[in-house]
TIRO-2110 file (N, C-alpha, C; in Angstrom, 1 decimal):
// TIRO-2110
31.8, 110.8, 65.7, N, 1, A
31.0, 110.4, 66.8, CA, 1, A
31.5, 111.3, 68.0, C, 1, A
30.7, 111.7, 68.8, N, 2, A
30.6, 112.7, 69.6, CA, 2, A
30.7, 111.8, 71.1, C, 2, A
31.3, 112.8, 72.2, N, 3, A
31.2, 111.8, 73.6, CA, 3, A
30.0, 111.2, 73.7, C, 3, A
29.5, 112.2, 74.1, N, 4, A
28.4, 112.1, 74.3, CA, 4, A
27.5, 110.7, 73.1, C, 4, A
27.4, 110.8, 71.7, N, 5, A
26.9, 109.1, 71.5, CA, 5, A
27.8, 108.2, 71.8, C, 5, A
29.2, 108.2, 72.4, N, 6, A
30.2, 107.1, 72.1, CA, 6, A
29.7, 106.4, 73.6, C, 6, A
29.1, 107.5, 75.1, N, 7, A
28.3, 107.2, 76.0, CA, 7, A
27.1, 106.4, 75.8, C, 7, A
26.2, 106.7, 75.1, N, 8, A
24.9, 106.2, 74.7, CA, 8, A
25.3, 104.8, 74.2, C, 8, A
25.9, 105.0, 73.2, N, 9, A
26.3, 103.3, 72.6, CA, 9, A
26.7, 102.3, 73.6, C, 9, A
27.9, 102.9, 74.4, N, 10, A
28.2, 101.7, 75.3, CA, 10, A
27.5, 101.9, 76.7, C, 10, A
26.7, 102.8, 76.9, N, 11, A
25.5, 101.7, 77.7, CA, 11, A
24.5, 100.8, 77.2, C, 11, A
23.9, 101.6, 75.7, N, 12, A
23.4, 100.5, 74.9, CA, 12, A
23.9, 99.6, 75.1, C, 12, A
25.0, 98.9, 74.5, N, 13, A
25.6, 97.6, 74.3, CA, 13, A
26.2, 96.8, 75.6, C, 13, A
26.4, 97.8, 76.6, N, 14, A
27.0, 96.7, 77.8, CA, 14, A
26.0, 96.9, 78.6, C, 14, A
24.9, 97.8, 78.6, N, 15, A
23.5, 97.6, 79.8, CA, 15, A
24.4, 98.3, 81.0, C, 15, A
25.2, 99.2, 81.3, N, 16, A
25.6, 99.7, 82.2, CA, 16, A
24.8, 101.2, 82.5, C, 16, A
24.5, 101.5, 83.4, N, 17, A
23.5, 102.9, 83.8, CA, 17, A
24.3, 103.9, 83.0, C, 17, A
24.1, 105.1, 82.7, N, 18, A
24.8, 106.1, 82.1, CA, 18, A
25.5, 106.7, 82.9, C, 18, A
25.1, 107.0, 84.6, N, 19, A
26.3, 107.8, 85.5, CA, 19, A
27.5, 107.0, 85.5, C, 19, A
27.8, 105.7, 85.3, N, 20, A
28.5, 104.6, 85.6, CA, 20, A
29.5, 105.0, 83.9, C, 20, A
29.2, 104.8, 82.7, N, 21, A
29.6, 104.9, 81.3, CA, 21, A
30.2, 106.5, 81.3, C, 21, A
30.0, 107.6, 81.8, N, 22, A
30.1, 109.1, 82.2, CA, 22, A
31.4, 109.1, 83.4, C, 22, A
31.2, 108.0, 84.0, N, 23, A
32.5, 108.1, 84.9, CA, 23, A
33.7, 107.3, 84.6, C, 23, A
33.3, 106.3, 83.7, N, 24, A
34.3, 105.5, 83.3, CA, 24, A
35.3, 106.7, 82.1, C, 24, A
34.4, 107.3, 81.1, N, 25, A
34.8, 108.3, 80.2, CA, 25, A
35.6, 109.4, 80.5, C, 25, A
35.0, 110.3, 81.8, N, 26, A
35.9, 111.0, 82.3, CA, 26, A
37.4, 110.6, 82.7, C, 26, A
37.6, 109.1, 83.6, N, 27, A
38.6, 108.7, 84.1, CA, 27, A
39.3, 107.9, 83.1, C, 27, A
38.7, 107.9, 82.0, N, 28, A
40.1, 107.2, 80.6, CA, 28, A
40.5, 108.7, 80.2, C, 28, A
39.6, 109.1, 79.9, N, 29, A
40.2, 111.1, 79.5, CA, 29, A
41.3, 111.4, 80.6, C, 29, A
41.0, 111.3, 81.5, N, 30, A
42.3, 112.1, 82.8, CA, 30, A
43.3, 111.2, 82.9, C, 30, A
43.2, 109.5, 82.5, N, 31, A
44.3, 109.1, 82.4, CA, 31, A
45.0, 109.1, 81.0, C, 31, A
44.1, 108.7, 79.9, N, 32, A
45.1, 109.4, 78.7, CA, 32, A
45.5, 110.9, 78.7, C, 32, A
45.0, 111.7, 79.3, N, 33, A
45.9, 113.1, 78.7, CA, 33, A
46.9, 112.9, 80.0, C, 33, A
46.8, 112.9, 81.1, N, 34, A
48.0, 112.1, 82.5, CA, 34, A
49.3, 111.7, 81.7, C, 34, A
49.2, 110.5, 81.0, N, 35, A
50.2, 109.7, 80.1, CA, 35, A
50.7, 110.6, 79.3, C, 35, A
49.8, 111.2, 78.0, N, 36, A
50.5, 112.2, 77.4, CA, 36, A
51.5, 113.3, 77.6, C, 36, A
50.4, 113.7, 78.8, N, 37, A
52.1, 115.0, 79.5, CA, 37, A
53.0, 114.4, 79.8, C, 37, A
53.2, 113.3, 80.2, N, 38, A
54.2, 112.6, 81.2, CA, 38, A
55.1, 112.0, 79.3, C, 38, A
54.7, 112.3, 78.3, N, 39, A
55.2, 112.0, 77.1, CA, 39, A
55.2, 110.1, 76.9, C, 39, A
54.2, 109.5, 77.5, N, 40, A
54.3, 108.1, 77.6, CA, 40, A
53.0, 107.7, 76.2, C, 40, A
53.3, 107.0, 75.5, N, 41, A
52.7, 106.8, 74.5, CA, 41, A
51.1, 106.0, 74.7, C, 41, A
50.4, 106.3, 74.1, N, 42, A
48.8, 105.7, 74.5, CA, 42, A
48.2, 104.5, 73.7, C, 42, A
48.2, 103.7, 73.8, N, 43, A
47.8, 102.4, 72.8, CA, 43, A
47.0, 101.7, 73.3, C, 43, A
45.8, 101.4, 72.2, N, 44, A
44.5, 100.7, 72.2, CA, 44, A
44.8, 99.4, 71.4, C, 44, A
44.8, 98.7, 72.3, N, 45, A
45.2, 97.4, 71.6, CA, 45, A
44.5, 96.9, 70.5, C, 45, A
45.1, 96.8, 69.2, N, 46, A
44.1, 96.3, 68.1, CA, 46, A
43.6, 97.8, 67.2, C, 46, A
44.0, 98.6, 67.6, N, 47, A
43.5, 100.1, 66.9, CA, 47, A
44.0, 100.6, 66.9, C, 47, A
44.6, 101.3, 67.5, N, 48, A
45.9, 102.8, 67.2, CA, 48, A
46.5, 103.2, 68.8, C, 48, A
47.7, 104.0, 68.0, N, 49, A
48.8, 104.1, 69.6, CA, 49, A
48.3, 105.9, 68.8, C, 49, A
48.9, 106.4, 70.0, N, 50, A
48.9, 108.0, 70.1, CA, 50, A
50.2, 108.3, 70.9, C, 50, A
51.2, 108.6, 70.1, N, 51, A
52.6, 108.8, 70.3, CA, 51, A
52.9, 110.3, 70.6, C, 51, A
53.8, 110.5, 72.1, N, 52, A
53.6, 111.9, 72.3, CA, 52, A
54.9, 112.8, 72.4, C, 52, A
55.6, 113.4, 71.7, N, 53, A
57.1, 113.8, 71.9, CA, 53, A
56.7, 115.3, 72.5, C, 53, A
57.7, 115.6, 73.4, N, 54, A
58.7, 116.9, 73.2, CA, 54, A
59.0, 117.4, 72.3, C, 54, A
59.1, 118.9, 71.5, N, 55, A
59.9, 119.2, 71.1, CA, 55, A
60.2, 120.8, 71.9, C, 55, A
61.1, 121.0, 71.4, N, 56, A
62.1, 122.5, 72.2, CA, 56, A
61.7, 123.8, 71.4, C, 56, A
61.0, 124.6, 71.1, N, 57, A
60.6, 125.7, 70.8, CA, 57, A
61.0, 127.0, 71.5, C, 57, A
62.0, 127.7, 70.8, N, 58, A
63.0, 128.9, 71.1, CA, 58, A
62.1, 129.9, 70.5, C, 58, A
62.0, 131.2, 71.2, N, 59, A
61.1, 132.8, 70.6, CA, 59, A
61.9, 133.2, 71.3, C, 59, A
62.2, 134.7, 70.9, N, 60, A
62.4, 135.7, 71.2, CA, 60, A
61.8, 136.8, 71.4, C, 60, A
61.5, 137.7, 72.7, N, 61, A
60.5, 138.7, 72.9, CA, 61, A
60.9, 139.2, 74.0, C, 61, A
60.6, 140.7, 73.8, N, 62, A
61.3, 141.5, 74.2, CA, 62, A
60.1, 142.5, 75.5, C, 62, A
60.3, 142.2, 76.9, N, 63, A
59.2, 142.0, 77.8, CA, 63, A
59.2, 143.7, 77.5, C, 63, A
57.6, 144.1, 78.1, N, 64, A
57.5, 145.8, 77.8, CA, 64, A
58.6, 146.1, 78.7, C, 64, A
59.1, 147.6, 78.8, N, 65, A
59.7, 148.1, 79.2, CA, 65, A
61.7, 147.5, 79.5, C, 65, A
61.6, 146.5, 78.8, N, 66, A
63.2, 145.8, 79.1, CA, 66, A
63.5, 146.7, 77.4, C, 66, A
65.0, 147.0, 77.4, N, 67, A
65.9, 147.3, 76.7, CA, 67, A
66.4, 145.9, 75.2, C, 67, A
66.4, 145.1, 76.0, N, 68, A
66.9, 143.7, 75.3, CA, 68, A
66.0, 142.7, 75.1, C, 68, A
66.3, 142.0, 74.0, N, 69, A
65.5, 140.6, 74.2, CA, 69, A
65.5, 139.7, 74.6, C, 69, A
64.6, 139.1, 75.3, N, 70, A
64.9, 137.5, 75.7, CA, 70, A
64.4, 136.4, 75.5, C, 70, A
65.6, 135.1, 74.7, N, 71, A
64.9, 134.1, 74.3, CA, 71, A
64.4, 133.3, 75.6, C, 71, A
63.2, 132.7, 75.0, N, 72, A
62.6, 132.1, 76.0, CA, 72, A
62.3, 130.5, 75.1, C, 72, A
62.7, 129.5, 75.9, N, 73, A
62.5, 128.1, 75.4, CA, 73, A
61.4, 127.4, 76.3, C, 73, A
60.1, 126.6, 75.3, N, 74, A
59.4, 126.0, 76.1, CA, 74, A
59.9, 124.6, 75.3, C, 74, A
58.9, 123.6, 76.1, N, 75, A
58.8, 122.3, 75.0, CA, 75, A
57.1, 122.5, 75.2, C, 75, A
57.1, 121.8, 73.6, N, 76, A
55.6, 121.8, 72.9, CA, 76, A
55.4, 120.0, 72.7, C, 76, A
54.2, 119.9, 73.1, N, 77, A
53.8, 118.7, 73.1, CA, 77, A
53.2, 118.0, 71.8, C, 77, A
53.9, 117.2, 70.8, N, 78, A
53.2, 117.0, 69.3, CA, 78, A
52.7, 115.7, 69.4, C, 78, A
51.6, 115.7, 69.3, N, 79, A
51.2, 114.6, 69.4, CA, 79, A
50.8, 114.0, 67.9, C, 79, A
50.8, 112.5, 67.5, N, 80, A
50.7, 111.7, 66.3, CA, 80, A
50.0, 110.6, 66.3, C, 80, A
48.8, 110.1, 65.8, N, 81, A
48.0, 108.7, 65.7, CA, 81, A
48.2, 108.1, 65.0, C, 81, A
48.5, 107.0, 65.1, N, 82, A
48.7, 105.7, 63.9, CA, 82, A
48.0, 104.3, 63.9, C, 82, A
47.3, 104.3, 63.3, N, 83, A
46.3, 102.8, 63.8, CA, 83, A
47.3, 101.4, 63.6, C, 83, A
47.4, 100.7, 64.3, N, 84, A
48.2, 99.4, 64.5, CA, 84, A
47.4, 98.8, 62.7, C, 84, A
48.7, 98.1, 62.3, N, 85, A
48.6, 97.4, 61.0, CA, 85, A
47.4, 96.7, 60.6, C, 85, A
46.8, 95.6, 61.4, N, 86, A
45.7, 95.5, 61.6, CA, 86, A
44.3, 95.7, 61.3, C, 86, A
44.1, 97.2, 61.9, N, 87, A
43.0, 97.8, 62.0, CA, 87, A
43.3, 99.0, 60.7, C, 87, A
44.3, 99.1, 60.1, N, 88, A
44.5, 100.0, 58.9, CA, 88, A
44.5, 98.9, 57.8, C, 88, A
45.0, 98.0, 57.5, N, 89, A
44.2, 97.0, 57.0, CA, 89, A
42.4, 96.9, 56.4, C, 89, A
42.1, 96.9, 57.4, N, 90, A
40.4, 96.6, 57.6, CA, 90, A
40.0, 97.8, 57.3, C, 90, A
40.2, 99.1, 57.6, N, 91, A
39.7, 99.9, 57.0, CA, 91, A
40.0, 100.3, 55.4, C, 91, A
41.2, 100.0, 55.2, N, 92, A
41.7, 99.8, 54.0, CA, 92, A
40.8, 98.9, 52.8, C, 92, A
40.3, 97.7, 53.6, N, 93, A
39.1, 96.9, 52.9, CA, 93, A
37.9, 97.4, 53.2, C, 93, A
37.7, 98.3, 53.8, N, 94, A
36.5, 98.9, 53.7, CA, 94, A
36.8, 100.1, 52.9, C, 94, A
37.5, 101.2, 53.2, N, 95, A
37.1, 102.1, 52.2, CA, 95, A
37.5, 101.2, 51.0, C, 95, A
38.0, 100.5, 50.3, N, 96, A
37.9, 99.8, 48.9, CA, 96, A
36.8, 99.4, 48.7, C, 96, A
36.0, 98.4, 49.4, N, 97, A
34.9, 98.0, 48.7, CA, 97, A
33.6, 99.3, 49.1, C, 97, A
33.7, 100.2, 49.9, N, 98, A
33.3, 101.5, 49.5, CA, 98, A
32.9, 102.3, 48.2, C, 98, A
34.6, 102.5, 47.9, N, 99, A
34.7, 103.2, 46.4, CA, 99, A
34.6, 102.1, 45.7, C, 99, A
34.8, 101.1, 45.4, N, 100, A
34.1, 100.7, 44.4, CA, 100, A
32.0, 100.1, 43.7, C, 100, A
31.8, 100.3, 45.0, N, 101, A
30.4, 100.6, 44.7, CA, 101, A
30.2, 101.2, 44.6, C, 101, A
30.9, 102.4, 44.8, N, 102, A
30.1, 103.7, 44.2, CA, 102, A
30.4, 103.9, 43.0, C, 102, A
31.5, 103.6, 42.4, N, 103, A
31.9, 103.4, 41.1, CA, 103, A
30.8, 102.8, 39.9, C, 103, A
30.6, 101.6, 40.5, N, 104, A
29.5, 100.2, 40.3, CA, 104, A
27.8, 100.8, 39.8, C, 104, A
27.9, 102.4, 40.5, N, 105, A
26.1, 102.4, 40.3, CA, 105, A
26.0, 103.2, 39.2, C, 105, A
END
């Protein structure tokens, strides 16, 4: 599902104008990537967290015209999704009784 239908749906379903659903979208996007850099973990209650670490990444490169190398250390942001027990559950009983209709025909 694309923004843009995940927009259309929930004006469908809550009757809110679309400039209104467009601005609510934008300002969950700038607050969840906000949280992310800040490495603070994102969770949708009932569906899934989005866990954000640091890690330390060391290269070596040698700038034009310098003699020597120089390591250079950033941190890289890894990000990880995991749907709360719950909601992995439920999909869990859906894709099963999925595959097994398909099995069934």
């Amino acid at each position: 599902m694309t923004q843009r239908e995940m927009e259309q749906e929930i004006a469908k379903r809550t009757g809110l104008p679309m400039p209104a659903v467009k601005l609510l979208m934008e300002t969950l996007k700038d607050v969840m990537s906000e949280s992310l850099f800040r490495q603070q973990d994102v969770v949708f209650q009932g569906l899934f967290r989005i866990k954000c670490t640091g890690r330390q990444h060391s290269s070596i490169t040698t700038p034009p015209g310098a003699d020597h190398p120089k390591r250079k250390t950033v941190v890289r942001l890894m990000l990880g999704i995991r749907p709360v027990q719950a909601f992995r559950q439920e999909m869990n009983r859906w894709t099963s009784s999925l595959s097994s209709s398909m099995t069934n025909s």
